[in-house]
C-alpha positions in Angstrom: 21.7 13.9 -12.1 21.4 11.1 -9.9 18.0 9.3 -9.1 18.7 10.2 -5.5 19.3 13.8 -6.3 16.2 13.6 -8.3 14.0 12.0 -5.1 15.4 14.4 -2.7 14.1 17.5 -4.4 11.1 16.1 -5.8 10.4 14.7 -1.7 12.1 17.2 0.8 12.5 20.6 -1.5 11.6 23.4 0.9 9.2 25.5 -1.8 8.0 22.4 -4.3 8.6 18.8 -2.1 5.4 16.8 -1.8 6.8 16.2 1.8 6.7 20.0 2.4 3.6 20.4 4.0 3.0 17.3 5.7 -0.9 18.5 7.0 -2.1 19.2 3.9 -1.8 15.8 2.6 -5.3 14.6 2.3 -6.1 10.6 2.3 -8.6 8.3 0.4 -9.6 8.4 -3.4 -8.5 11.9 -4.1 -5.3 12.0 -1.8 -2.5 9.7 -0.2 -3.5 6.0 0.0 -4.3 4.7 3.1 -2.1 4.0 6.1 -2.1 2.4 9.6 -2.3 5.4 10.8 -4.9 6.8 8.7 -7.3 3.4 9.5 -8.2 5.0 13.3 -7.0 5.4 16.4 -6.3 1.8 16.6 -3.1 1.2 15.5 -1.8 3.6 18.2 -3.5 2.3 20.9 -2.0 -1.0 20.3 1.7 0.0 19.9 1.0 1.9 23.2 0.0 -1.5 25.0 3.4 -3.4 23.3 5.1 -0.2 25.0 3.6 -0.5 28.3 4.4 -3.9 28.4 7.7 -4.0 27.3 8.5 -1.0 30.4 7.4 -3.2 32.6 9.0 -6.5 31.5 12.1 -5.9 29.4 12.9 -2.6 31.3 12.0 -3.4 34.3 9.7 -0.3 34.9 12.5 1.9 36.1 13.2 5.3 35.1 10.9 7.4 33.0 9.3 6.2 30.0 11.0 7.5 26.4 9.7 7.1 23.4 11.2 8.6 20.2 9.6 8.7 16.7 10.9 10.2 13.6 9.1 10.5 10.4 5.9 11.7 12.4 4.1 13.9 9.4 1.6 15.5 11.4 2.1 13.9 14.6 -1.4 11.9 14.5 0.4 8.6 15.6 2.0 10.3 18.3 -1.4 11.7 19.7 -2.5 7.9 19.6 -0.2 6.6 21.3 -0.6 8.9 24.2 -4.1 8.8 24.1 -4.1 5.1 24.2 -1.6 4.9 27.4 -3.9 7.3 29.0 -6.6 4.8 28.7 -4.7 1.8 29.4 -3.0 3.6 32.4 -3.2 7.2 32.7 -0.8 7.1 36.3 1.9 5.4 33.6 0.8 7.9 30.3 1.4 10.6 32.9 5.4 10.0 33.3 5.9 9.2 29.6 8.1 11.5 27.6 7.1 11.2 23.9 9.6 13.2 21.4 9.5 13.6 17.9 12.5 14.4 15.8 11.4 16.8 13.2 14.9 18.2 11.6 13.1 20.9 9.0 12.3 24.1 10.7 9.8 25.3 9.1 7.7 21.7 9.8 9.0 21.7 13.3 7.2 24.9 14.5 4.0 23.9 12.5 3.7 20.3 14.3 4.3 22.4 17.8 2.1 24.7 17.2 -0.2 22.3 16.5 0.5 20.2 19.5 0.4 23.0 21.6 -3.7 23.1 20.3 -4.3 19.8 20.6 -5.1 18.4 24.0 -4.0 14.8 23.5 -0.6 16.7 22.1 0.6 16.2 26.0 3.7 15.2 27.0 5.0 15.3 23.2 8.2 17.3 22.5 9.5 17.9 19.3 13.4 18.5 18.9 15.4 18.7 15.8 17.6 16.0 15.8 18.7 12.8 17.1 20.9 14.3 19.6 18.4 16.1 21.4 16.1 12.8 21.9 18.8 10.9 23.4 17.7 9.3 26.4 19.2 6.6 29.0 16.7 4.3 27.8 13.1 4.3 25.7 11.9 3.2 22.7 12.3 4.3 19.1 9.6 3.7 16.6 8.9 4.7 12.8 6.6 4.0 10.7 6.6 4.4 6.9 9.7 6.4 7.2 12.4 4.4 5.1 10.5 3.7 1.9 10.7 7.9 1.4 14.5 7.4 1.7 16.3 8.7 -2.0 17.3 5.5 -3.3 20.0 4.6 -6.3 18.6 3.0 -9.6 20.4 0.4 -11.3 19.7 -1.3 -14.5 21.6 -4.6 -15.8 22.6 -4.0 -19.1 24.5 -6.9 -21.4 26.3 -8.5 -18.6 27.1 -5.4 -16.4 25.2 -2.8 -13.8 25.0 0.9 -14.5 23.5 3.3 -12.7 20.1 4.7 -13.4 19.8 8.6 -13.8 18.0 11.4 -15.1 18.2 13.2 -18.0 16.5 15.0 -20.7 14.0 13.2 -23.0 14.8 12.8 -27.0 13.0 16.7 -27.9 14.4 18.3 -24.9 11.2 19.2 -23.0 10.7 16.3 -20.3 12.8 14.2 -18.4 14.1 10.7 -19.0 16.1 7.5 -17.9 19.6 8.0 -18.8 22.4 5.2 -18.1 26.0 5.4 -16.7 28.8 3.4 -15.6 28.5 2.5 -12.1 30.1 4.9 -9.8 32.7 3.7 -6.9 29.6 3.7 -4.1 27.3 1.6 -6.0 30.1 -1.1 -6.8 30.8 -3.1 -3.9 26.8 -3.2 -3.9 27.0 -4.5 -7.4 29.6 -7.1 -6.9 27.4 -8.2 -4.2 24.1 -8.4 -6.1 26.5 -10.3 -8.9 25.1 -11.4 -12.4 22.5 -13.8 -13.5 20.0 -11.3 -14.5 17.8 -10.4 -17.3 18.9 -7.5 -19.7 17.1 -5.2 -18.9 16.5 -5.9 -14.9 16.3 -2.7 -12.9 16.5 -2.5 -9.3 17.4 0.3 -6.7 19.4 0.6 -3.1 19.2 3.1 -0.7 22.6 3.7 0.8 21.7 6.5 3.4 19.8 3.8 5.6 23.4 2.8 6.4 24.2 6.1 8.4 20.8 6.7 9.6 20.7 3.6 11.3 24.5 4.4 12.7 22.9 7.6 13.6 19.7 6.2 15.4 21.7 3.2 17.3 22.9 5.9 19.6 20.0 7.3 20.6 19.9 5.1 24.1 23.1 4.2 26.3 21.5 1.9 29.0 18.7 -0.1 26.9 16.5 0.6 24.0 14.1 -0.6 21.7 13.6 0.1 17.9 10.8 -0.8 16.2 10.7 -0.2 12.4 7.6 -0.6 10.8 7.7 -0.6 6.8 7.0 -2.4 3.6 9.7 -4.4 1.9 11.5 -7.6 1.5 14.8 -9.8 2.8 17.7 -9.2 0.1 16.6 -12.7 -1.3 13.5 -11.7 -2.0 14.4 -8.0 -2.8 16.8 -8.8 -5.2 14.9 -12.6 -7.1 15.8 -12.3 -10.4 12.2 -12.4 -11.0 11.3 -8.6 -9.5 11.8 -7.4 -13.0 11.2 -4.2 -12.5 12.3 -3.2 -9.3 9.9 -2.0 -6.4 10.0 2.0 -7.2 6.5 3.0 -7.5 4.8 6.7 -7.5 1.6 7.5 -5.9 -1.2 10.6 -6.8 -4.2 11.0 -6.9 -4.8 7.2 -5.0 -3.3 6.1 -8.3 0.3 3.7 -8.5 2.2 4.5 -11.5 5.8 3.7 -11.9 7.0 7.3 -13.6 8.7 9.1 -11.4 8.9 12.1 -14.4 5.0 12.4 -14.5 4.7 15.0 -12.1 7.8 16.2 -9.8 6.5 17.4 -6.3 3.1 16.1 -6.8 3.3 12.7 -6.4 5.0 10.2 -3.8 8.1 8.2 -4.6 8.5 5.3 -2.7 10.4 2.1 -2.6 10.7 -0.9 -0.6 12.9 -1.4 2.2 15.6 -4.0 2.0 15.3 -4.9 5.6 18.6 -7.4 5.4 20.6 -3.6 4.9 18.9 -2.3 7.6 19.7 -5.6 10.6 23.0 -5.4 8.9 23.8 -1.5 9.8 22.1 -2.0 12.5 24.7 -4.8 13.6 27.6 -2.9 12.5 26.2 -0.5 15.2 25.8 -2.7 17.9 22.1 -3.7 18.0 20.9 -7.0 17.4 17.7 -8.4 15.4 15.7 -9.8 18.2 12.2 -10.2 15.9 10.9 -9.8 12.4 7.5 -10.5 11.4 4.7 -9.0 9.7 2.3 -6.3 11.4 -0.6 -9.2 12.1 1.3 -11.0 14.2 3.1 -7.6 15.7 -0.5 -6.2 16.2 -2.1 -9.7 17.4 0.5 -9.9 20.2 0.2 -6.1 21.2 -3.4 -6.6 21.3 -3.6 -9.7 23.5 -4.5 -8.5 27.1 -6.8 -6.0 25.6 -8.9 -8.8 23.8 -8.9 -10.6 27.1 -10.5 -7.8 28.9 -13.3 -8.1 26.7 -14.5 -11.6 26.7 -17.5 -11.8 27.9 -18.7 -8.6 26.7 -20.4 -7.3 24.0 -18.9 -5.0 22.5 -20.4 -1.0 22.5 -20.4 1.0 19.6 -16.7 2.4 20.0 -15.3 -1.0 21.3 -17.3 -1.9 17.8 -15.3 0.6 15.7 -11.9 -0.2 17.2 -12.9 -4.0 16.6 -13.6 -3.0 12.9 -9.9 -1.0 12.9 -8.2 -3.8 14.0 -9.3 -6.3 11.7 -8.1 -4.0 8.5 -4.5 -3.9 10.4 -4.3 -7.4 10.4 -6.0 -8.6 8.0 -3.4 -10.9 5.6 -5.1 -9.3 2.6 -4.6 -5.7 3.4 -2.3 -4.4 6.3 -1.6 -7.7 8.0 0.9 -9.1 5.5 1.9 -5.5 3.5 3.6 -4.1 6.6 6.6 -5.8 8.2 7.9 -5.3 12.0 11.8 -5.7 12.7 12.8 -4.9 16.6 16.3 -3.9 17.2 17.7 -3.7 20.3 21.1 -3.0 22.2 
């Protein structure tokens, strides 16, 4: 089968999929590695002051507030968020309409349910696909969501790309790389990667960014903002003939590994984001690039009239904490640099 066959079930499988039941996933040294989200409330509260001030400036402040998130898990960012606009403004949190796509059924009444529990789960929706989020305008936002996309393996072999797939091992009782010729999808991809490679040189692509950008372009008619938040490179970097082995990596356990055969359903496949695909759907759709950088300076700017307020002040113990959050978020050694920002809009 193909590598993205392989992903989907080992991913999204409805029984045996690691991404089955998205609130039992447990973080730190037994569990999931750390994310933004996972850091504190922090990260939230700062997209929801970017937010406010981009209502009020690149939308003028008319019409009710949207935002739209897809690949929510268990809907911890989304509480953030709405918790932090209820601090900076709780007139403004009060209109907002926050709405998470959740497409699996069986997840989608779990994360209501939950919502339902929750206090700060006001004034989230859940709905089951893009066409139920559409709004006249809003924001769309995602965060770690592409790098679980099923991606295409490709190995150069003496002069030529094949695919990468799966297969049984030599004695029949585990799985294995196999190799075949490429087929028609991958090769206009190929042609456009060209030669000059090591034998040997193994890289991947995930084609299904293509339609889900085409899908998610059309999510506002008036005005709309997207805001993809991710690891991964520009194509030239992606694609150096000096990233050897590709950027496929697993996760379990808080261990990296780069067998995706170890342990099917109980680990996390990733791999970076080629975010030179993504502007270029995103173009053929009728958005336009209008900023990529890296989450420190995403987060610095976000976080700019809240520093102002407190200059002058010393800081109590939950100003403290937050402090302490937002320095891991964008820090150049550890969040700062690893995530990148690009915003989209119509």
């Amino acid at each position: 089968m193909s590598f993205v066959e392989f992903m989907e079930i080992s991913l999204y499988h409805d029984d045996y999929g690691y991404y089955t039941e998205p609130f039992s996933r447990v973080i730190g040294r037994p569990g999931d590695f750390y994310t933004s989200v996972s850091v504190g409330a922090t990260f939230g509260f700062l997209l929801a002051h970017a937010f406010r001030s981009a209502w009020q400036g690149e939308f003028g402040g008319a019409g009710r507030p949207v935002i739209v998130e897809q690949g929510a898990h268990d809907g911890r960012l989304a509480r953030d968020v709405m918790s932090g606009l209820r601090a900076i403004d709780p007139v403004f949190a009060g209109d907002v309409v926050y709405r998470i796509i959740e497409p699996r059924p069986a997840v989608r009444a779990a994360l209501e349910e939950r919502l339902a529990r929750d206090p700060e789960g006001r004034g989230i929706e859940v709905v089951g696909d893009v066409a139920a989020a559409k709004a006249s305008c809003g924001l769309f936002l995602c965060n770690e969501l592409l790098d679980a996309f099923p991606v295409h393996c490709l190995v150069y072999l003496e002069g030529e790309w094949h695919e990468r797939c799966v297969g049984l091992n030599g004695s029949g009782d585990g799985l294995a790389w196999v190799s075949r010729s490429l087929p028609e999808p991958l090769r206009p991809f190929a042609a456009e990667l060209g030669h000059g490679f090591c034998d040997g040189y193994h890289t991947e692509v995930a084609l299904s960014v293509d339609h889900w950008m085409a899908e998610n372009a059309t999510l506002f008619e008036e005005k709309g903002i997207w805001w993809i938040i991710d690891y991964g490179y520009e194509r030239v970097d992606y694609y150096a003939p000096s990233r050897r082995t590709g950027t496929l990596r697993c996760y379990q356990g808080h261990r990296a590994s780069e067998d995706p055969f170890a342990s099917p359903g109980r680990q996390d496949i990733t791999a970076h984001l080629d975010f030179t695909r993504l502007e270029e759907a995103a173009v053929r759709s009728g958005l336009k690039r209008s900023r990529f950088t890296d989450q420190h300076h995403f987060l610095i700017d976000a976080a700019r009239p809240w520093l102002l307020s407190l200059e002058g002040q010393v800081p109590d113990a939950a100003t403290a904490k937050r402090l302490r959050q937002f320095q891991t978020l964008t820090h150049p050694s550890l969040m700062g640099q690893q995530f990148k920002v690009m915003e989209l809009r119509i």
